[in-house]
SEMARBA-749460 format. One record per residue (C-alpha): x, y, z. Coordinates in pm, 1 decimal, always signed. Layout:
<nodes>
X, Y, Z
...
</nodes>
This chain:
<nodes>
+19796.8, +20106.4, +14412.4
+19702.5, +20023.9, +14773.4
+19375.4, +20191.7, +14766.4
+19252.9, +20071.4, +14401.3
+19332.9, +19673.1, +14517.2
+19138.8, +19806.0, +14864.4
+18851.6, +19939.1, +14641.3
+18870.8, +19633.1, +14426.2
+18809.5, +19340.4, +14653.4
+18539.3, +19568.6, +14819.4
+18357.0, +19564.3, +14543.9
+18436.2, +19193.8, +14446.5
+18288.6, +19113.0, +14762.1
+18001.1, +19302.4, +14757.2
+17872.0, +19187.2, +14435.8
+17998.9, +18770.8, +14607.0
+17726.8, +18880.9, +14900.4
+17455.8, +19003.6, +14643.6
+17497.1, +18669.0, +14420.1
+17492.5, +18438.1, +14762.8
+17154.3, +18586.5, +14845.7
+16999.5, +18571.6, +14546.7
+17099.7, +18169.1, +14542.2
+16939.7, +18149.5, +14922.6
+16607.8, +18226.7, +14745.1
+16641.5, +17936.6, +14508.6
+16752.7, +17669.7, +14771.3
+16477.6, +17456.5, +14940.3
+16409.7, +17532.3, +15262.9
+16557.7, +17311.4, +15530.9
+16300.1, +17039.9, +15636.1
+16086.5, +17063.1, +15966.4
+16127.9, +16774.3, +16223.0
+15888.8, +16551.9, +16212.4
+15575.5, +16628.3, +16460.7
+15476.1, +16309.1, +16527.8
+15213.8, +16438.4, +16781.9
+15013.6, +16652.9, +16525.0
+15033.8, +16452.0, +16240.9
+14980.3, +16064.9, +16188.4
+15083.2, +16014.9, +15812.5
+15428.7, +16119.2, +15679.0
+15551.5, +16075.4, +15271.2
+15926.1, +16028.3, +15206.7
+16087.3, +16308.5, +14977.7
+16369.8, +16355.7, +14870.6
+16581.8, +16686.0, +14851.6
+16879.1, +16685.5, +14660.1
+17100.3, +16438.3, +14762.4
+16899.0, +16385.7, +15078.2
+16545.0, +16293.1, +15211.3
+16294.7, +16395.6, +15467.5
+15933.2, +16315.1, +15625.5
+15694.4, +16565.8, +15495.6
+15317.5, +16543.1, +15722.4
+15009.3, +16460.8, +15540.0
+14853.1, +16749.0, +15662.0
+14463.6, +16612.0, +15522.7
+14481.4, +16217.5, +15530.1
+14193.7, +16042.3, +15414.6
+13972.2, +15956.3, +15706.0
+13835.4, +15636.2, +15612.6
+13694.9, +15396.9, +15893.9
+13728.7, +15026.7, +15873.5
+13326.5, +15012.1, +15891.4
+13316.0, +15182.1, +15552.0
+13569.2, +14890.9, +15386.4
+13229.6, +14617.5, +15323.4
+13281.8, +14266.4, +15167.0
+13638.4, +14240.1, +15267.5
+13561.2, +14104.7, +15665.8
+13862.2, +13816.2, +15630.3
+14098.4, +14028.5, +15480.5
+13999.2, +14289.6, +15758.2
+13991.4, +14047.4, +16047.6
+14333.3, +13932.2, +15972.2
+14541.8, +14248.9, +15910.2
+14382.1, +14417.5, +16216.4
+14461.9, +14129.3, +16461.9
+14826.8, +14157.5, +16311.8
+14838.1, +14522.0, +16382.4
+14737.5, +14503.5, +16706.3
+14967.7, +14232.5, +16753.8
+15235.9, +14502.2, +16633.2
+15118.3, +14823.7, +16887.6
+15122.4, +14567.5, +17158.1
+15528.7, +14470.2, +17094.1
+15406.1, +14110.3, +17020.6
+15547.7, +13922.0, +16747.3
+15436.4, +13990.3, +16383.8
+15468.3, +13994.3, +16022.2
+15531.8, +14185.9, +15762.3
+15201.1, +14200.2, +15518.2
+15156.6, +14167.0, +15156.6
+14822.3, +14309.3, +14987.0
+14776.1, +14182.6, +14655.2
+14487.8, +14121.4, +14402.1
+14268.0, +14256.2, +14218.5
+14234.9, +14663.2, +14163.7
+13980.4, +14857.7, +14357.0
+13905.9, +14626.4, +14592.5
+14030.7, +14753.5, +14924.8
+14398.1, +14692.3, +14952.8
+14538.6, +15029.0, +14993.8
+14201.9, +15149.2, +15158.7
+14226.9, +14890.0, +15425.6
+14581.9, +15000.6, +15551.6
+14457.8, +15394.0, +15592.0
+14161.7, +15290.3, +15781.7
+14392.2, +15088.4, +16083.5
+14593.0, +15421.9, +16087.0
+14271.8, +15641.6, +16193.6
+14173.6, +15338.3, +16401.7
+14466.5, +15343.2, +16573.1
+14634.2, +15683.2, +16561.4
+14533.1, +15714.0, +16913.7
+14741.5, +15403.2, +17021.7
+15063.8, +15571.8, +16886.0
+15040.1, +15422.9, +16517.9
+15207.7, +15622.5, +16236.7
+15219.2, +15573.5, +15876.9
+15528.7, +15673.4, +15657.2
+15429.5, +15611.2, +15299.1
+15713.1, +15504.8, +15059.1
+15744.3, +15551.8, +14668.0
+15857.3, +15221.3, +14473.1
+16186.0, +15482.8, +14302.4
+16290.2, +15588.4, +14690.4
+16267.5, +15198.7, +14835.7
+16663.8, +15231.8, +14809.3
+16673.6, +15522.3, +15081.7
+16500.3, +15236.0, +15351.7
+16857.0, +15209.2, +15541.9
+16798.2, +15585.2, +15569.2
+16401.7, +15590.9, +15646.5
+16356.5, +15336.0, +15950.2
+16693.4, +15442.2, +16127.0
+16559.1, +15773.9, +16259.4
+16241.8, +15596.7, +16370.2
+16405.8, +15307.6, +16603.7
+16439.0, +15528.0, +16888.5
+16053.9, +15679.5, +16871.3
+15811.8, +15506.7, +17077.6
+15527.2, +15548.1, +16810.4
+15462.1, +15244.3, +16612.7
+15502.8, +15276.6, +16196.6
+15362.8, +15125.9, +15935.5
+15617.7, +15148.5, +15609.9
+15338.6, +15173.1, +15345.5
+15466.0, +15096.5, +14986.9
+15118.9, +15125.2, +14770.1
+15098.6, +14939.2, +14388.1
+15433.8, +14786.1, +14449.0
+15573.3, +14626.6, +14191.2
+15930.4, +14554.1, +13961.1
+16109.4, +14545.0, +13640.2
+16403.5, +14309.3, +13629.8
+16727.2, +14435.9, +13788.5
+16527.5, +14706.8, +13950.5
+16775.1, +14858.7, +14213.2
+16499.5, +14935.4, +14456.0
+16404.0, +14532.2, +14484.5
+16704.6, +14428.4, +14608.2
+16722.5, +14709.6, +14887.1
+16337.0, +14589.4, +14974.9
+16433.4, +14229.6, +14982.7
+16758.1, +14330.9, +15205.6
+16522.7, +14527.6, +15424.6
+16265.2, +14215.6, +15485.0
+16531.6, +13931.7, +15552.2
+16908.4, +13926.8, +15419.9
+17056.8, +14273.6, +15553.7
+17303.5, +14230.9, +15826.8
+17153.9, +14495.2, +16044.7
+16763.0, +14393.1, +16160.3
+16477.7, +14639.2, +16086.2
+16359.5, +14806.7, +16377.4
+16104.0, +14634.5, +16627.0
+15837.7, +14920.5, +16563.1
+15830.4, +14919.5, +16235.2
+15576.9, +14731.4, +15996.8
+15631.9, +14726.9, +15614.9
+15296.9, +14695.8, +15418.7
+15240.7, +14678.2, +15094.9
+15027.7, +14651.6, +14778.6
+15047.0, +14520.0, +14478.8
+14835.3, +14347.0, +14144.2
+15106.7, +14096.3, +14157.2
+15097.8, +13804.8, +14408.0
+15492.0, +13802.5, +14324.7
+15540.7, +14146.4, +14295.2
+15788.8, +14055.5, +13958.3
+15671.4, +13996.6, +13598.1
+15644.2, +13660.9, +13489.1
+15732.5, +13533.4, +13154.0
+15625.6, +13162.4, +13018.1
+16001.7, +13129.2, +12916.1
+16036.5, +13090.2, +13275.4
+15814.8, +12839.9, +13368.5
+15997.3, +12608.9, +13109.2
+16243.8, +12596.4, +13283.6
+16038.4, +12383.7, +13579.8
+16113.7, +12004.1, +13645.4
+15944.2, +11739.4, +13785.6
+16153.6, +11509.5, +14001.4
+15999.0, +11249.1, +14169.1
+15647.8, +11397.2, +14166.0
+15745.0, +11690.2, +14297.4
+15780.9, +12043.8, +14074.4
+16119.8, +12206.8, +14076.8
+16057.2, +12559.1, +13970.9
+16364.7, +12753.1, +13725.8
+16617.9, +12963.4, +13920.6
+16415.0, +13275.8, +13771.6
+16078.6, +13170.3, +13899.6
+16305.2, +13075.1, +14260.1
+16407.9, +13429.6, +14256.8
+16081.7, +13621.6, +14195.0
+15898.0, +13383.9, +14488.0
+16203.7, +13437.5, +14686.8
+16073.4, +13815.1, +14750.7
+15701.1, +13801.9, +14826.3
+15822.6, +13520.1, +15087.5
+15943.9, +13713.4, +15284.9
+15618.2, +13880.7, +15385.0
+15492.7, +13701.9, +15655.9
+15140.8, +13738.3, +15586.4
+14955.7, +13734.9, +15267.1
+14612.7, +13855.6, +15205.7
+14481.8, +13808.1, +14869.1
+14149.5, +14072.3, +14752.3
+13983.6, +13885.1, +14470.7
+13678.2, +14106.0, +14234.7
+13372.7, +14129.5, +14396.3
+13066.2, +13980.4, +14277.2
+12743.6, +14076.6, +14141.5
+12568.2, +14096.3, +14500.1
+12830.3, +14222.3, +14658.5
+12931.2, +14512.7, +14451.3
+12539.0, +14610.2, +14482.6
+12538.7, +14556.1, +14855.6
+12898.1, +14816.0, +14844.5
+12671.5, +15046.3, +14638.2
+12407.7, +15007.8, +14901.2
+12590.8, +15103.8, +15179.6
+12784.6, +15443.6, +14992.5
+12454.5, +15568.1, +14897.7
+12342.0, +15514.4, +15225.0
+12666.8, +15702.1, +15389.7
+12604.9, +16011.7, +15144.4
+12247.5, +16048.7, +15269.1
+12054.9, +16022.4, +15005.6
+11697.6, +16076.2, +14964.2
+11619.4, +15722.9, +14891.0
+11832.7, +15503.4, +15097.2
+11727.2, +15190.8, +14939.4
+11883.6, +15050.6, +14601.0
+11550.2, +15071.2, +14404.8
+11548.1, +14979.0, +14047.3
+11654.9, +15276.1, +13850.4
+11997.1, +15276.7, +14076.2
+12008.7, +14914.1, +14053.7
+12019.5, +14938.1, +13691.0
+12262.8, +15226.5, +13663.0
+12494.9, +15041.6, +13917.9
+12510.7, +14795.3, +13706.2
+12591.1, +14990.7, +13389.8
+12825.3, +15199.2, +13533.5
+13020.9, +14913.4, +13658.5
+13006.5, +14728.5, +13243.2
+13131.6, +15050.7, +13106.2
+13433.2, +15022.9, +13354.5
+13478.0, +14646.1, +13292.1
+13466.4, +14645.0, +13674.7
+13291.5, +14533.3, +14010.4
+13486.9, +14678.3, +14256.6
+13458.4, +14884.8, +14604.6
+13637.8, +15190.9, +14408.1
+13375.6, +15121.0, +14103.4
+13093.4, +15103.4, +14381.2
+13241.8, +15415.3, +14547.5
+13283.3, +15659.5, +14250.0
+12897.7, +15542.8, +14116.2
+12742.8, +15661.9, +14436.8
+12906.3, +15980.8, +14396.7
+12796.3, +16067.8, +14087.2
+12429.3, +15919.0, +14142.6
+12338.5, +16097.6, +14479.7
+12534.2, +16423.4, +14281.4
+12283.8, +16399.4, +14043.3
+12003.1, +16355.5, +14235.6
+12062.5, +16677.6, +14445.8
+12056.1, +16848.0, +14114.7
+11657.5, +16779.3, +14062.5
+11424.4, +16967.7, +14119.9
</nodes>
């Protein structure tokens, strides 16, 4: 009876070994520590119930010479960067406006400009903003500088992920780190929805407009950005002069805007229903594409 009970658990646990190997080839692998040295850009994932920094291993290599028509916008974000790799005081920075106009761009381009300097990016999705606790406490003791990027931010009502943001920014007991920068973009000045119910309930007291506790609440958040830059839609001349410069960057044969490109520019951007740097961008693509294609 010995030997069958022997023979038994044996084979039990040979066939335990041969199921817990085939479940090691299923599991994730366990996440590499960040390099900060060889890479400068870093996306938060998650992996079952926890989350990691996987490296941008091709980031896009914009400059901040190829961001035209946007020089305030520019000016101001890069003195408060610098501002931030220097340990001076600065604030947190809120993109918002119109699409295709530079927001998102603008941010990459400081990274390559200042990668060098010790700047890092780690780029955030809107779903994972409730992991922040979890994302900047690793990073207080680095001596690189991050930028938390959250790109086309924006809310629904009683969105979990707002109130972990708005924690994060001013209201948690325990401060954000000193080398770390959120920035983010967004459509919405506000980063809520706003409904006209809201607005009724606004009072005027003594000249002066009370807003509704709703409308209170949805200002309350994009408040507590220290700086606001606001990217408006480009106009006629300057969407040609961002057309300009993109054909001149992809070295085409004719440099100049002449009259046939001027024209298409200008239908390419009606059939979009836009004038915008992204517009501008994706026309000289496909114009000095088809160029090279001649004969």
């Amino acid at each position: 009876m010995g030997t069958v009970t022997l023979a038994l658990e044996r084979a039990l646990a040979e066939r335990l070994a041969a199921t817990l190997e085939r479940l090691e080839t299923l599991l994730p692998a366990t996440p590499e520590t960040p390099d900060w040295v060889r890479y400068r850009a870093f996306r938060w994932r998650r992996l079952g119930p926890r989350g990691y920094l996987q490296p941008v291993r091709h980031p896009h290599r914009l400059r901040l010479a190829d961001l035209q028509r946007i020089d305030r916008q520019k000016a101001a974000l890069d003195l408060n960067v610098r501002q931030f790799l220097a340990g001076h005081p600065c604030n947190n920075v809120l993109l918002w406006g119109a699409r295709g106009t530079g927001k998102s761009s603008l941010i990459k381009a400081l990274l390559n400009e200042y990668a060098d300097r010790g700047l890092r990016l780690v780029e955030v999705d809107k779903h994972d903003l409730i992991d922040l606790p979890d994302i900047v406490e690793p990073l207080a003791d680095r001596p690189e500088r991050f930028l938390l990027y959250c790109d086309d931010l924006s809310f629904e009502a009683n969105d979990p992920s707002y109130k972990a943001l708005k924690a994060m920014l001013d209201g948690s007991i325990s401060a954000a780190p000193d080398n770390v920068l959120l920035c983010a973009t967004s459509n919405r000045r506000h980063l809520l929805p706003e409904y006209l119910r809201e607005n009724q309930d606004t009072r005027l007291v003594e000249g002066e407009l009370h807003h509704g506790e709703a409308v209170e609440e949805k200002i309350s958040l994009s408040e507590r950005f220290g700086l606001w830059l606001s990217f408006h839609p480009f106009s006629q001349d300057d969407y040609l002069a961002i057309v300009t410069y993109w054909l001149e960057q992809l070295e085409t044969a004719s440099a100049e805007l002449d009259a046939a490109a001027r024209e298409e520019a200008l239908r390419w951007a009606l059939q979009r229903g836009s004038r915008s740097g992204r517009v501008a961008w994706q026309f000289a693509r496909d114009w000095v594409g088809r160029q090279s294609l001649r004969p």
